[in-house]
C-alpha positions in Angstrom: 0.0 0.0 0.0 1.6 3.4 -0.8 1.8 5.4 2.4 -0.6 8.4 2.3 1.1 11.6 0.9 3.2 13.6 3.3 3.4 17.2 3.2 6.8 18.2 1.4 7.7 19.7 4.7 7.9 16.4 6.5 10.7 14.6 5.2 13.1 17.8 5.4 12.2 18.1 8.9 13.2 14.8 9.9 16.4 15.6 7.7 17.0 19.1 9.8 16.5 17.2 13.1 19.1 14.7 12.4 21.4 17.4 11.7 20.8 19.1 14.5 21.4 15.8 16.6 24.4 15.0 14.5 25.5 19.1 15.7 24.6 18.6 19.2 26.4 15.1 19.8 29.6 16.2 18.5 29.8 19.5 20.3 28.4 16.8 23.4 25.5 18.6 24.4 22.1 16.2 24.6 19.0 17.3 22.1 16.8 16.2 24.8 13.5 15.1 23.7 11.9 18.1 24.8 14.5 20.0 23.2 14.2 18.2 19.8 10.1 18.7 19.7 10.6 22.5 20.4 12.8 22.3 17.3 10.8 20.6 15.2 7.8 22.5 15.8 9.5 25.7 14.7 11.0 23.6 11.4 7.4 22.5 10.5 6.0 25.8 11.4 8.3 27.1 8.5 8.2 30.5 10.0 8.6 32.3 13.6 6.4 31.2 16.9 5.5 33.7 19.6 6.5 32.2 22.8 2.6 31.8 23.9 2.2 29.7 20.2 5.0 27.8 21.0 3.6 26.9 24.3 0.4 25.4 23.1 1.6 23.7 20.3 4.1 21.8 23.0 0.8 21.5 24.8 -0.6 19.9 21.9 2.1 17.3 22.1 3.2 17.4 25.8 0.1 18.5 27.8 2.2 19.1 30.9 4.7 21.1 28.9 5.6 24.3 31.6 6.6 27.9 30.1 10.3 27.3 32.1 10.6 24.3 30.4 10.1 25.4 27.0 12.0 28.5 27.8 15.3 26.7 28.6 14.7 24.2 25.6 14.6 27.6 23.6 17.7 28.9 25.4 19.6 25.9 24.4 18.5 25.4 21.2 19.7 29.1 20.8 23.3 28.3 22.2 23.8 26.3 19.5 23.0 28.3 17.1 19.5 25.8 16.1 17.2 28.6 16.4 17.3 32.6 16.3 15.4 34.7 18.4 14.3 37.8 17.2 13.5 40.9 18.3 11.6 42.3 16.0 9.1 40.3 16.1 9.6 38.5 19.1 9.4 35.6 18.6 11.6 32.4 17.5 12.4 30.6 14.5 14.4 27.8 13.3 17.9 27.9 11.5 17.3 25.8 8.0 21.1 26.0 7.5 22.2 24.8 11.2 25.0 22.8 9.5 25.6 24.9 6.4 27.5 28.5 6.3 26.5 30.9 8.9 24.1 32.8 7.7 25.1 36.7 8.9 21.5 38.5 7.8 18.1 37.7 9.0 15.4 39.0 7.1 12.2 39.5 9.3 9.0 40.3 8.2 7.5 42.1 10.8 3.8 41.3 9.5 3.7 37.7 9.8 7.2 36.6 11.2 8.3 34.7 8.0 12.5 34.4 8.0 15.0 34.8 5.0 18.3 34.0 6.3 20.8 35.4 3.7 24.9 35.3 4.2 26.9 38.2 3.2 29.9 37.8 4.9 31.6 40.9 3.2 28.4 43.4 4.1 28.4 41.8 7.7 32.4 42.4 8.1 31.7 46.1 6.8 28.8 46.8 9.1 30.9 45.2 11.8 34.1 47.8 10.9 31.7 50.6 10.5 30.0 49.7 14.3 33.9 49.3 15.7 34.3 52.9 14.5 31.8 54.0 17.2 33.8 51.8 19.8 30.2 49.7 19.9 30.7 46.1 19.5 28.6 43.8 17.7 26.3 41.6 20.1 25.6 38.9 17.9 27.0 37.5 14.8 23.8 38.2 13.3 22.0 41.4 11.9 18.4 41.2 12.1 16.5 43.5 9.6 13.0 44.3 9.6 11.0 43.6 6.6 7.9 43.0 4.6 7.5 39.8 2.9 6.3 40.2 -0.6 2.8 38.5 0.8 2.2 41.0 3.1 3.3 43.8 0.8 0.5 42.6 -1.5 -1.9 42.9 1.4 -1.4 46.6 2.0 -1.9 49.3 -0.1 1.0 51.0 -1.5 0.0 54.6 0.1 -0.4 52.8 3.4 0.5 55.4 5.7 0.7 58.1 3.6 -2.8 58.9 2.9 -3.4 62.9 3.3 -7.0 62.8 2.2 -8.8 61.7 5.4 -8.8 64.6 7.8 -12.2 64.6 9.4 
């Protein structure tokens, strides 16, 4: 019998987690199994989680799943370099290149949370030179810059904003 179809998603997920086990065992840290769900949710999610969505999907899975459980599973996952958090959304999303090149850019649309990582070592070493010329040192390896996706470009209208004909 051929096995029902599985969303395309599926079989790269598995193939992301094993990386990230392959990662974790040879830098000796565990991917606990708590750990490796909060990952794969993120992966499958295919774009960022709120904290709160994260929490009730693990509920989904692990009804006794408690916020300072999933928080340390996200702090881990962050140490090594699985996930990004960011900021401008606030929220977290998975690293589809964990074993790849290290991606220096992330791309965040601030409408729905969806992720482009892009790698630009040269840009990233001349933002980092132009920062050191303000004494400032870079916090993180990575740049996070706020976006919109071209979905939710299409969703608003191009004057968004700047609409001067209104004034009640």
């Amino acid at each position: 019998m051929p096995a029902p179809p599985r969303s395309p998603r599926s079989d790269t997920v598995g193939a992301q987690l094993s990386v990230a086990e392959t990662l974790c065992e040879q830098r000796g840290r565990r991917l606990t199994p708590i750990r490796r769900k909060v990952l794969e949710l993120l992966l499958r999610h295919g774009r960022s989680l709120k904290a709160y969505e994260l929490l009730d999907a693990m509920r989904a899975v692990h009804p006794g799943a408690a916020p300072p459980t999933v928080y340390r599973a996200l702090d881990f996952l962050m140490d090594e370099g699985l996930i990004h958090r960011l900021d401008a959304v606030n929220a977290w999303s998975a690293c589809h290149d964990a074993g790849g090149a290290p991606h220096d850019l992330l791309v965040v649309c601030t409408g729905c949370g969806a992720v482009a990582e892009i790698s630009d070592p040269a840009m990233s070493r001349q933002l980092a030179e132009r920062v050191a010329q303000t004494g400032y040192a870079l916090a993180t390896h990575e740049t996070e810059i706020r976006a919109l996706c071209p979905q939710c470009q299409q969703k608003q209208p191009a004057d968004a904003g700047h609409d001067h004909h209104h004034h009640h």
